[in-house]
Steps between C-alpha positions, in 0.01 A plus 500: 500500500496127494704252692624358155585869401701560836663189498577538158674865543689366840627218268592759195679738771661188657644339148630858401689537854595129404648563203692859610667305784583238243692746323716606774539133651485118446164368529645282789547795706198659463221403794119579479595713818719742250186468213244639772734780605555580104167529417394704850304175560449321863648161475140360588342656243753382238522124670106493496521523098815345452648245736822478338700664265384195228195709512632802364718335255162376380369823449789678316510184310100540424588922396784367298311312270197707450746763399647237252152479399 
């Protein structure tokens, strides 16, 4: 599997976890710490591909509107 591919499915498992949390509690309260642990990621491995939480906003933002599509 590629590194794009990998990154790409830590990113997909990470936005999902994202938006779950999101559901249960303000986006304020959520830390990439708590997105890791959601999707059974290390934190290192999610920080790696996405620094910040911006970063996965990006990417459900990206899904969002190809499902529009």
């Amino acid at each position: 599997m590629s590194d794009v591919a990998v990154s790409g499915d830590v990113l997909e498992r990470a936005a999902d976890a994202a938006l779950a949390l999101a559901a249960d509690r303000p986006g304020g309260e959520i830390t990439l710490r708590d997105i890791a642990r959601a999707a059974e990621l290390s934190f290192a491995e999610l920080y790696a591909r996405a620094p910040g939480k911006a970063a996965l906003l990006d990417r459900l933002s990206r899904r969002f509107d190809q499902e529009a599509l």
